[in-house]
Structure formats: C-alpha cells, structure tokens
N, C-alpha and C positions, 0 to 999 in steps of 0.2 A: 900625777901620772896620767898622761893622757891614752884613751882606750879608743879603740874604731867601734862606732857605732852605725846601725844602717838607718841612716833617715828615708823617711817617707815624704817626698818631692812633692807628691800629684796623687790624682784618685779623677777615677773615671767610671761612669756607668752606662747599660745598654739595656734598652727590655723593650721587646718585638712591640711591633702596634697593634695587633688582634690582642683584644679585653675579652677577659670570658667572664664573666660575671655570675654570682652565684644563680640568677633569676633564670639564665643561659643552660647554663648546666643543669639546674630541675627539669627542664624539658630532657635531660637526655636519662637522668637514672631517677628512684624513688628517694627525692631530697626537697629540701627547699631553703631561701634563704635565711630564717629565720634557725631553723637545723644546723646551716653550719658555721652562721655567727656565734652561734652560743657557745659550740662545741669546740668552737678555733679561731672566733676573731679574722676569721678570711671574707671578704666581700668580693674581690673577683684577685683575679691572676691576667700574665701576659703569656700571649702561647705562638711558640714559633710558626711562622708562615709552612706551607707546603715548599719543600725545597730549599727553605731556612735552615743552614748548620749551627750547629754549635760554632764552628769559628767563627761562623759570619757574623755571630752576635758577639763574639770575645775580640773581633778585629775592632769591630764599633767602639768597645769598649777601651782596649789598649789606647786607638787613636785620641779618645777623651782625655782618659790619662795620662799620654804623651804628651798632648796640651799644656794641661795642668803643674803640667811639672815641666814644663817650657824646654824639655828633653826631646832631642832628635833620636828617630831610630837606631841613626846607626852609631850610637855612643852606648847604646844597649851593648850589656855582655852576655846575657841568660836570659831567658824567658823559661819562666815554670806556668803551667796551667794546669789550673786545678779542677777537674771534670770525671763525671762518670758515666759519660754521655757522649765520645768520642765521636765525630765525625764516620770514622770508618774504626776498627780494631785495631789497626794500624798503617798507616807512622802516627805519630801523637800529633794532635792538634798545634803545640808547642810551635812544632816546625811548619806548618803550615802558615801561621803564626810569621813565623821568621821568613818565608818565602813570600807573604803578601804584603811588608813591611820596606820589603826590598833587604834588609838583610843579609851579608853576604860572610858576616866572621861571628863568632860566640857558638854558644849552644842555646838548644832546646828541649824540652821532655815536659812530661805530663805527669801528675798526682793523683793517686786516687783510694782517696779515706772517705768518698760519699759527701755528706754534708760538713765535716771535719776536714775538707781537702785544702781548705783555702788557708785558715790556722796550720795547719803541717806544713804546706807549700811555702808561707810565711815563716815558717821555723828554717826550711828546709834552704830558702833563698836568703836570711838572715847570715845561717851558721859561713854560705858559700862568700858571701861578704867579708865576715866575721876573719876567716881565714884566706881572705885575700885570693881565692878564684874567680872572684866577680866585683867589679866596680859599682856596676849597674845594672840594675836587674829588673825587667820585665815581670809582674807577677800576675796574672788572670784566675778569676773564677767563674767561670763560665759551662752552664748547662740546656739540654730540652730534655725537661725530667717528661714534660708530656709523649715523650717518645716509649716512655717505661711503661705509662699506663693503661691497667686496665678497665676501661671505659665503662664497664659493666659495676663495677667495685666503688661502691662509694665511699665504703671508707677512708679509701687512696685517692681518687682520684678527685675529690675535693679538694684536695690538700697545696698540690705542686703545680707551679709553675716554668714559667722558663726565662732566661737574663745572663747579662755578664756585668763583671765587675771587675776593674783592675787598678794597680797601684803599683808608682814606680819609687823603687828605692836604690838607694846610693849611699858609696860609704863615706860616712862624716867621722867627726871624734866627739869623745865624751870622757868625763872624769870617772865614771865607775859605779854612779849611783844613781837616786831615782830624778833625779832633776836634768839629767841629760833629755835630749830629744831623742826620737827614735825607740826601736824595739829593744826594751828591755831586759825582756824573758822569755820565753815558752814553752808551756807547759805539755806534753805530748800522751797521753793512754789509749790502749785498746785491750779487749776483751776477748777473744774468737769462741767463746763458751756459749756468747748470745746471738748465734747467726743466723739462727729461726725464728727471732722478733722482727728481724726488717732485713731482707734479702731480694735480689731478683732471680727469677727462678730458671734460667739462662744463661747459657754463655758458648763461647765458642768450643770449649774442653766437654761439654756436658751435653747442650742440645743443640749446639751449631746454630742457637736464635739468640737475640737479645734477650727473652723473657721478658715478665710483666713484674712488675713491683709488689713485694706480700711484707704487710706488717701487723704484726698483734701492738694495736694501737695503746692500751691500755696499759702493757708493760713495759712500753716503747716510753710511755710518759713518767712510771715512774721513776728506772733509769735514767731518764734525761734532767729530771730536775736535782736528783741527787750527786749526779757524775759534774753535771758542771757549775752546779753549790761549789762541791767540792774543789774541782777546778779552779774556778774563781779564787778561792780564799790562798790556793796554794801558790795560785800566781804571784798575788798580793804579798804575799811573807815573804815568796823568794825575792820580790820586787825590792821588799825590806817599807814597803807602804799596809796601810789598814784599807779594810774595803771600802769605810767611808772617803777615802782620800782619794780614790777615783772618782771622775768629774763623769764620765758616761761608761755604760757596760752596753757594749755595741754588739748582741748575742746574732746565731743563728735564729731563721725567723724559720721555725717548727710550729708552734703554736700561742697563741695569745695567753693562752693559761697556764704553759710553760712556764714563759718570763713571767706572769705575775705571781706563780708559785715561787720560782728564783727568789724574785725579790723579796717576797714574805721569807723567804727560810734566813734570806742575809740581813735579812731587817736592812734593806737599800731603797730610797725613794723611786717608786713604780714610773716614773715622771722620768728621770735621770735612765731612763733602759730605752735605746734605740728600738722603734716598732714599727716596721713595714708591712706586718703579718696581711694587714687589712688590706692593702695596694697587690702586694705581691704574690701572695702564699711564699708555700717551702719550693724557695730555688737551688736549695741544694749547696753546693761548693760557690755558689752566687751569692748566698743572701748576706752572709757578712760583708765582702768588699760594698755590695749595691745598699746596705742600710747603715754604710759610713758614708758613702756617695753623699744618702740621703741629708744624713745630720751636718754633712760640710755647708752642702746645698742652701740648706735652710735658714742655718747662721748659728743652729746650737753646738756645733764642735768649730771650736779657735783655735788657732795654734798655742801651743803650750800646753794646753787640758791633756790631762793622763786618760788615757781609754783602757776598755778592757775588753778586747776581744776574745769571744769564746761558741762555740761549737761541738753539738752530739750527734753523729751517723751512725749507718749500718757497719756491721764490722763484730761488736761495736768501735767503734770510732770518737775521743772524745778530747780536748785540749784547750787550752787558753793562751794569749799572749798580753805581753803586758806592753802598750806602747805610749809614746808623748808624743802627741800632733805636734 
C-alpha cells in the first residue's frame, strides 16, 4: 500500500557577511576567547547588517533552496517561516516572503517555538502535505537573534547569532516504513512550567518593546540535554529504527557541550553529530536548516542516509523529526 510522503527536494542557506568573532566581542564586555570556547565551542557568529531584516536573509535563503530543488516559485503552495525575530509584529514574514518571490496563490504564516520553530514548522508543513492542503511547501528558518541582545550580558550575548535556512518539500509516496524517503515522524513537546530559564522580557501585550534575551544558563543546559536524549530515542522507536541506525543527528546548535553531552548519554559517535556551533553560534529557528545546509554542502549527508533532526527553546520548546535524505 502506497502512503504520501513529503520529500525534501532542496535545502538552502544564508548568514550575513559581518563576523563577530569572539576576539571582537572581548573589546565590548568582560570575556575573552579562550572563556567562551571552553564554555560553548563558539569562535565567532554572523550578525545582521544595520537595516538587514530577517526576511532579507530568509529571501537569500528560500532562493538557494529553490535552486536546489530546481523548483520555481510559483509551484510553491505554502510557506511556513520559523522565526522569533519578526521583521515587524505583524504580517508574518511568511507573507512578505510570498510578496518578494512574486507569488500570487497559496498561503503564508509564521512559527514561533524559539529555537524549536523549524522542527514544529517541519511537523506543521509535513502534516499539511500529509493531508493534501499543500503540494509544495516552502519551509524557512530564519532569525537576527542579535536584535534580542543584551550587549551588556555576556552570558547571552556570546552565545547568538543571526542566518536563514530553508528547505523545500513536496509530496512523494512511500510504502509506510523506515526506508521510504522523506519525513518520517515528528516528535513535538513543550513545558510552560519553565519560562523563567530562557524568556524575553518584552512584548507588545506587556512593555510595548521587544525586550532583551534572559536565561539561567545552567538549568537551560541541563534541560536541554535530557529533553532531546529523550526526543531522540522516541523519534527513533516510533521510526520503528535503533538510534545506532541513524547515519547523522543534525541537532540545534545551542552549545558545543550540549551535543557532546547528547552523544555520551546515547552512546552515538561525537563525529556522526552535525557542528556548526563554532562558525555560527545559536541562530535560533536557523541553526537546524543552516547545519543540514552545512553537511549536504560538504559531502557528509547523501541522499538515502536517515537524519535526525532535533531542537530545545524557550517556552520550553523541545522535538525531533525523523527524516531520509
């Protein structure tokens, strides 16, 4: 019996040309590079220009992926963008999105689970596949988490960068099990219990500002390596595969000690864990699409290899998806 499944066509990436480097950033607060390698595996980040939106780096991005997947705009049915970092508070980026692409049928809307948005938006553009409201679907991660920070703060502001990522999928067929292509599973949780470890302290309901970025780094970490352990394995079972039998785990890139934590608790080879941490930092609803960008790029992810996409935000926010290049 044959099943619809959403294949992933393309994959495209974008991250601004201002480098801030950690050696950059000592000059501005009491750090140095030596400090935040140890502490996170970050060497510098990409930070949007003056004037630079979020969509102007997620347009960069779609149009790579549109490439990629040798897909014209206007065969697009959806665009989901996964951001927390909106251009304006409203319309979503989605549609801005859909207005610079020339676009003139389908929808658009925007996700927003934090660093988790691209895995949900991924579930969210899957399921719309899945049940035949969308053929083809535009999917973006795209943020300027440096818009959030505060400058003063180094625990945070070490940390984020700013990038787009995007991937287009289409619906194919599949027999029902793991050897199909395409997205498998996805896995979805969140918490509201834990919104005092990593929140911004802002909004239009509260202080009429954006706010600045606040996290207790510490609890943030232990959280994140047990929530998407856990994640991970659940994908895996419901996949009906063992977590050795995935070929890459292509995680949010939060911390270098993270993913090596990860991989100690799965007993999974440290080697086999996509790592951008060091180029990029935490882009947020970015870092998953742009450190598959990276592994397509390079030549370690082939078509066929099982990935395992997964991601922790604020919220909390936390999920996994299971898919085959």
């Amino acid at each position: 019996m044959s099943i619809v499944r959403s294949h992933i066509l393309g994959c495209g990436a974008y991250l601004p040309d201002t480098v801030l480097s950690n050696a950059e950033l000592a000059r501005r607060v009491d750090t140095s590079d030596e400090w935040i390698v140890e502490r996170t595996g970050i060497r510098r980040r990409h930070i949007a220009a003056d004037g630079q939106t979020t969509s102007d780096l997620a347009l960069k991005a779609a149009h790579a992926a549109l490439e990629d997947a040798k897909v014209s705009a206007s065969e697009i049915d959806l665009i989901v963008v996964a951001t927390t970092t909106p251009d304006e508070t409203f319309p979503a980026v989605a549609t801005k999105i859909q207005s610079r692409l020339g676009m003139t049928r389908g929808a658009g809307f925007d996700i927003q689970a934090v660093c988790t948005g691209f895995v949900y938006a991924l579930s969210v553009a899957d399921n719309f596949i899945k049940c035949g409201q969308a053929k083809t679907v535009l999917l973006i991660g795209a943020e300027t988490m440096s818009r959030l920070l505060d400058w003063k703060d180094r625990a945070t502001c070490i940390l984020f960068g700013d990038g787009a990522g995007a991937v287009v999928m289409q619906a194919g067929s599949g027999h029902g099990d793991a050897r199909d292509r395409g997205v498998l599973g996805t896995q979805l949780y969140s918490d509201g219990r834990l919104h005092d470890l990593l929140y911004v302290d802002g909004g239009p309901s509260t202080t009429q500002t954006t706010g600045k970025l606040r996290m207790l780094g510490k609890e943030v970490f232990k959280h994140a390596v047990v929530n998407t352990t856990n994640a991970i394995r659940e994908a895996a079972r419901a996949g009906g595969v063992t977590v050795d039998e995935i070929d890459w785990i292509v995680p949010h890139q939060a911390n270098q000690r993270i993913l090596d934590s990860t991989a100690h608790k799965l007993g999974y080879p440290p080697e086999r864990i996509i790592s951008t941490i060091a180029e990029h930092g935490n882009t947020s609803a970015a870092s998953v699409p742009l450190a598959l960008a990276a592994g397509i790029a390079d030549g370690r992810i082939k078509r066929g290899d099982l990935l395992l996409l997964e991601a922790m935000g604020g919220g909390f926010t936390w999920g996994a998806a299971l898919v085959r290049w």
